[in-house]
C-alpha positions as CSV (number, residue, x, y, z in Angstrom):
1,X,-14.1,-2.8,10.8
2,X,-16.5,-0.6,9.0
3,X,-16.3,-0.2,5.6
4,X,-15.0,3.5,4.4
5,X,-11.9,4.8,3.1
6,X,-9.0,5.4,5.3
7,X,-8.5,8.6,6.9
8,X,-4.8,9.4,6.5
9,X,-1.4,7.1,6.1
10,X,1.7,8.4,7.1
11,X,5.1,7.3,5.8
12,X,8.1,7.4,7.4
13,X,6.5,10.2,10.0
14,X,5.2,12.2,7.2
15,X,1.4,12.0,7.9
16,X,-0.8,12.8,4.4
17,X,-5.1,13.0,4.7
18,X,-6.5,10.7,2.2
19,X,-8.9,11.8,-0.8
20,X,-12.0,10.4,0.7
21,X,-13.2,8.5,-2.6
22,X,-9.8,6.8,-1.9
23,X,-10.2,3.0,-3.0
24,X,-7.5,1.2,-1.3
25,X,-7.3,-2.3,-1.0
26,X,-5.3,-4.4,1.5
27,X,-4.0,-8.0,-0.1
28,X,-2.7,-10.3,2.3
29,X,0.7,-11.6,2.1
30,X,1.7,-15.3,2.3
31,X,1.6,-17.5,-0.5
32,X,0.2,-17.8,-3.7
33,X,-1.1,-21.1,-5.5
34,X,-0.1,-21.9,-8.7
35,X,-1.6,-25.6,-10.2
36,X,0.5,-26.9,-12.9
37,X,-0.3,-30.0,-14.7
38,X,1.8,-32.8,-15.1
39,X,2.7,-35.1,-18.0
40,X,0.2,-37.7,-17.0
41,X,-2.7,-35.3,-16.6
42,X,-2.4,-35.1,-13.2
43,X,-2.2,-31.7,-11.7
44,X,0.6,-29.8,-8.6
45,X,0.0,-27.4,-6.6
46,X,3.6,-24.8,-6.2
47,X,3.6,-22.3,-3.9
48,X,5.5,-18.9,-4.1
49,X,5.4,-16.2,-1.3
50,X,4.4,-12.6,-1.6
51,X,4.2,-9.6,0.4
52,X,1.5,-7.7,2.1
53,X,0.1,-4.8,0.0
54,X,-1.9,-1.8,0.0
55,X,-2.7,-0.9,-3.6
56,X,-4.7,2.6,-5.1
57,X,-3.5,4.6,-2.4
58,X,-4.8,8.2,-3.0
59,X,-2.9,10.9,-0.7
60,X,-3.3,14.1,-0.8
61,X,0.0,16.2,-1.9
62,X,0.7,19.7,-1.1
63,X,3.3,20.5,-3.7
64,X,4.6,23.4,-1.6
65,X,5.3,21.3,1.2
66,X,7.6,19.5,-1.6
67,X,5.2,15.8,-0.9
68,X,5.8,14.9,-4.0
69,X,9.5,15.3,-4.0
70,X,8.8,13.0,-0.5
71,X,7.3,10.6,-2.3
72,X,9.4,10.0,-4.8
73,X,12.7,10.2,-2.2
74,X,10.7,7.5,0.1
75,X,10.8,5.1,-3.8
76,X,14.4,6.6,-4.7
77,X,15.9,5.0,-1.4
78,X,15.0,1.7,-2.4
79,X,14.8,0.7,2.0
80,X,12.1,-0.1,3.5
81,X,10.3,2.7,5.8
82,X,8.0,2.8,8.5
83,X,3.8,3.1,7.2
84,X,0.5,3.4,9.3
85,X,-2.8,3.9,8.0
86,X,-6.4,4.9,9.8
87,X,-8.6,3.3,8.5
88,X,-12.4,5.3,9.2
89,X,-13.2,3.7,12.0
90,X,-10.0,4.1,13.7
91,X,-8.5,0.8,12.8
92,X,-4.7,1.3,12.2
93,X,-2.9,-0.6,9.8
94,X,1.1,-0.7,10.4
95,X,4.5,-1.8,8.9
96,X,7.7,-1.8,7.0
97,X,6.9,-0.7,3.2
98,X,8.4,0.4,0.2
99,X,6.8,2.6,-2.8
100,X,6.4,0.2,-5.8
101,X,5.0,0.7,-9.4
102,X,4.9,4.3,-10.8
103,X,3.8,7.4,-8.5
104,X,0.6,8.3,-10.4
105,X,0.3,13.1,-9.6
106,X,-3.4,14.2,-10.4
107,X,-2.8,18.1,-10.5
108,X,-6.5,18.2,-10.9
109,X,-7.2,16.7,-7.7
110,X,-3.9,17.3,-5.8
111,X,-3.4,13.6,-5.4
112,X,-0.8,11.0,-5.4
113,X,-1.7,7.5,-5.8
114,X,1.0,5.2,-4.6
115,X,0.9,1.3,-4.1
116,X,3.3,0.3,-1.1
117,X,4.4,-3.6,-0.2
118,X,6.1,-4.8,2.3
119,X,4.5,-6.3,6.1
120,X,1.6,-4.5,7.0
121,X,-0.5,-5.9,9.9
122,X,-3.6,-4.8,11.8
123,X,-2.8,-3.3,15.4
124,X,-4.9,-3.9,18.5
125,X,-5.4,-7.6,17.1
């Protein structure tokens, strides 16, 4: 993959064109480690799970389409939807996702920044 920002993402078949100083980043799901000491000094390692996630997402909105009334339907619904995202090489990035933290509307820059979680994986891998 080359390094860029992604070309578009599309939710739930709505497809919007990124901002391209967009600054996403991809964390893997899994686990995450979590060392907790122990009476005797000694040290444990618990494990919790977590989701994939795509963080800093910057679309760009076209309020007369109503994409920010999309948006925040897509969050309202509270089910998981269908994602894919170009990355600028053509990579696409694909999953089940769900809207989470606050939708952040730049009516300077005609933006929406979302975060979405849920299983996102790399296609064609």
């Amino acid at each position: 993959m080359i390094a860029g920002p992604f070309e578009s993402h599309t939710l739930n078949g709505r497809r919007f064109t990124c901002d391209a100083d967009d600054d996403a980043k991809w964390k893997f799901g899994g686990k995450n480690n979590e060392v907790k000491p122990n009476g005797d000094g000694s040290s444990r390692v618990v494990q919790s799970r977590k989701t994939d996630s795509i963080e800093g997402v910057s679309l760009v909105i076209d309020f007369d389409k109503g994409d920010d009334e999309f948006l925040q339907d897509l969050k309202n619904s509270g089910k998981m939807f269908d994602y894919s995202g170009t990355a600028n090489d053509g990579a696409v990035f694909a999953g089940l996702v769900q809207i989470v933290d606050d939708i952040e509307i730049s009516f300077k820059e005609g933006t929406a920044s979302v975060s979405l979680q849920g299983k996102i994986e790399k296609q064609g891998v």
